[in-house]
N, C-alpha and C positions, 0 to 999 in steps of 0.2 A: 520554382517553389522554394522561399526559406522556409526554413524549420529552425526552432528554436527549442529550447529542454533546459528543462528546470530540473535540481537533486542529480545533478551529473557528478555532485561530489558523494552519493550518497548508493545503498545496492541498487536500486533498481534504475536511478539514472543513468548511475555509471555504469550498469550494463546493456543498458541503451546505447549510451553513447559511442563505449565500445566496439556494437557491434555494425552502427549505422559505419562508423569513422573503417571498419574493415573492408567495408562496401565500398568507399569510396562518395560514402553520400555526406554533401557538405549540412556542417548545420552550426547554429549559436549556441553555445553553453551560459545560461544564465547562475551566477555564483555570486553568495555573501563576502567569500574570501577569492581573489584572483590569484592567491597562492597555490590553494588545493586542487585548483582546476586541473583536470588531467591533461598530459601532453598528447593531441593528438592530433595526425595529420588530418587536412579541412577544416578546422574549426577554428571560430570565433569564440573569445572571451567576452561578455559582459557583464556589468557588476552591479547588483543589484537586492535587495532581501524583498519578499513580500509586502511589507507592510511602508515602503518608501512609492509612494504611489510615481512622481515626477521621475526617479529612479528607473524603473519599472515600464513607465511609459518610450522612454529614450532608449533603452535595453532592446524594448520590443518594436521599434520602428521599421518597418518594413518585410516581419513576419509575416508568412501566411495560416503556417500549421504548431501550432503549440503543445508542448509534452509540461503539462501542468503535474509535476508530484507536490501530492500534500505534500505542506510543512511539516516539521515536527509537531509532535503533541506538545500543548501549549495551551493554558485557559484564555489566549484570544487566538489563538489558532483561525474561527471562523472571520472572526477582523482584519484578520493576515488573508485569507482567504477571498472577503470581498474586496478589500482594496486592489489585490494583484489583477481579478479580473476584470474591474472598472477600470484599469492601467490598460490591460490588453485590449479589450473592447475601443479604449479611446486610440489605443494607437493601430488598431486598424487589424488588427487580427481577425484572421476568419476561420479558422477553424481550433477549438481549445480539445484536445486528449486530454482529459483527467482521470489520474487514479482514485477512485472510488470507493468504497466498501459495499459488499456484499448485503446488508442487511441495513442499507441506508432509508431512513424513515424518519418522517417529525419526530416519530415515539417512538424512535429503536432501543432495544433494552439495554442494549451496547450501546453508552452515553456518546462517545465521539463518533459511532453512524448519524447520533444527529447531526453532527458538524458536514459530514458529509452532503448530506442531503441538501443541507443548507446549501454549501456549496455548488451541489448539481441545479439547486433554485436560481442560483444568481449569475450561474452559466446561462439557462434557459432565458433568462430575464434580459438577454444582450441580444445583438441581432449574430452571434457569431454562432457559425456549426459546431455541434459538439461531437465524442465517444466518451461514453463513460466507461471506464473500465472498474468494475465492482469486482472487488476481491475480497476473496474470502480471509480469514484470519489466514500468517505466514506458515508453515510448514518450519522455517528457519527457526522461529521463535519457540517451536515447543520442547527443546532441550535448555532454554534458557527457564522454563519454569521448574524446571526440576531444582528444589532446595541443596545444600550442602548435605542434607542430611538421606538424599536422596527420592524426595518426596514431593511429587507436584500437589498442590492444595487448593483446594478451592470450591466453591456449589454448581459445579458442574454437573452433578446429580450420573445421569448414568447418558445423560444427551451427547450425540454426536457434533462432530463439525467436517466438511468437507476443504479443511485449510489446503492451500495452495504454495509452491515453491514461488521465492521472488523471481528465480530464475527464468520461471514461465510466464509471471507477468511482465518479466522486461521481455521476452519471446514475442507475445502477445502485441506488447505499446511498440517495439519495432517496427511489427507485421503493419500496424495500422499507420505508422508512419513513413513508411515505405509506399504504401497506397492510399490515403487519407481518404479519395476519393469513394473509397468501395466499402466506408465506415461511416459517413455522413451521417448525423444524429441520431446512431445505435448507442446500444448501452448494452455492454456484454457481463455476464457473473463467471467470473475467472474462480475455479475452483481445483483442488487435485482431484483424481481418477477414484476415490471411494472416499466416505464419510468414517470418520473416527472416533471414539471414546476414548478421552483422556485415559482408561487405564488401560486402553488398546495401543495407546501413543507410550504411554510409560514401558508396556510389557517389548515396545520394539527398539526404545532409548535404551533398555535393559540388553536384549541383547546385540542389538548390534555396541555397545560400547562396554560390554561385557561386566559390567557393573548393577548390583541391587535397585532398580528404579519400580516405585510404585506410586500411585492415585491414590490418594485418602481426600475424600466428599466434604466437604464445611457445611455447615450453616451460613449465613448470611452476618448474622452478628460473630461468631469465630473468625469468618474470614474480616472483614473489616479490625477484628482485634489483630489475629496473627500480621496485619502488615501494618500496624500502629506504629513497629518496630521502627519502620522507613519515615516515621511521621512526615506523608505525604500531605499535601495539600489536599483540599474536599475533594472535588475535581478530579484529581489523579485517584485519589483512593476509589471513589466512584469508575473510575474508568476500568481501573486492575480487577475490582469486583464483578463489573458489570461483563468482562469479558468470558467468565465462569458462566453468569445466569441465560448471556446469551445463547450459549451454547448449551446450558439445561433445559431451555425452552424448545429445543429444536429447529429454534431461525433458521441455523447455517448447517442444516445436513443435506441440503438437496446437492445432487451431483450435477454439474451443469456440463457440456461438451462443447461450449465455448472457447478453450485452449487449444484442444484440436483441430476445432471447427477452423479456426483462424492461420495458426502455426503448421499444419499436418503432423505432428507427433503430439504422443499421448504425455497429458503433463507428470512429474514426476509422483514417487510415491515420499511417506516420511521416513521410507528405510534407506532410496535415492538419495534426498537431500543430504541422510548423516553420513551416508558413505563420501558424498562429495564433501564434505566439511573435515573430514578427515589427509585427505589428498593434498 
């Protein structure tokens, strides 16, 4: 069986990659840059970006099992998206892992779940096996919403979300690529061990980093002005917004035991991941 992986430059590739290359399991690193590619023993380098479909197709010749991580966010992100897997499908791929989102739907309130879905459309739409791996919003990420001024923002209203460590989802896409077989066109919701309110996430940012961190609620129009600042493109501002009302709607608070289910250990919490990020 080859195995191939894509975002090996990136968290949760490269902790894939890492931890396959421990094991001693061979596989192909697909990369934009042949510089960033990590050094690791069994593995192949090829070069190639998403949206180079001839590229892509010769990358992936002789693949069996594929670790598809999204691209970056990007307003053709899903045009990157269909070309890679028209590339893989033609070169003979049989089975795509792709990481997912958690609340992926045509009308996800979370603007880039659509892109997902899309995605998981154009997977189904090939004759290749899929896993989707839906993951909830990062665990990693929610220190990064905290302003300078110590204050995360946004219309999240008093809604929970059940975000997850990358850590468990590279756990996770490992697991299934280790046994591809016992994964065959599942689609798992990767989530952490309880659901959160932002100003339960801020009261644990507070203390474990020993600093004044709180949640103050927007409006829809505030929050769209407070990140004017960034003059983001529609798109992006859309996306920053929409990851508040998401999570004010209560899409993303269900606890799923899919990490477990899969990995045998319980996935991390958000007091876990800040202790590791300290280390």
């Amino acid at each position: 069986m080859t195995i191939a992986i894509t975002g090996a430059t990136g968290n949760i590739g490269g902790a894939v990659a890492r931890a396959l290359a421990a094991d001693g399991v061979p596989f192909r690193m697909l990369v934009r840059d042949p510089a960033r590619a990590p050094e690791l023993p069994g593995t192949e380098v090829a070069v190639a970006s998403f949206d180079d479909a001839e590229a892509c197709r010769t990358a992936l010749d002789g693949v069996d099992v594929l670790l598809m991580v999204s691209a970056a966010e990007a307003q053709d992100r899903l045009g990157q998206h269909r070309t890679f897997v028209g590339a893989a499908a033609a070169a003979g791929v049989l089975h795509v892992v792709y990481t997912s989102f958690a609340g992926a739907a045509a009308d996800a309130t979370f603007t880039l779940g659509r892109d997902h879905w899309a995605t998981e459309q154009a997977i189904r739409g090939t004759s290749m096996a899929h896993t989707f791996l839906r993951d909830c919003f990062y665990l990693d990420f929610v220190e990064d919403l905290v302003g300078e001024d110590g204050v995360i923002r946004g219309p999240a209203g008093d809604g929970a979300m059940a975000a997850v460590a990358r850590a468990d989802v590279a756990r996770v896409a490992t697991a299934v690529l280790r046994d591809p077989s016992a994964h065959l066109d599942r689609t798992y919701e990767l989530t952490g061990p309880v659901a959160i309110t932002l100003a339960e996430a801020a009261a644990t940012v507070s203390e474990v980093r020993g600093r004044p961190v709180r949640y103050q609620p927007e409006t829809l129009e505030e929050a769209y002005a407070s990140r004017a600042v960034w003059n983001p493109e529609p798109w992006q501002a859309d996306a920053w917004v929409s990851t508040y009302t998401a999570i004010a709607e209560g899409a993303l608070a269900h606890v799923s035991g899919d990490v477990e289910r899969i990995t045998g250990r319980r996935p991390m919490t958000l007091r876990e991941v800040l202790e590791a990020r300290t280390r």
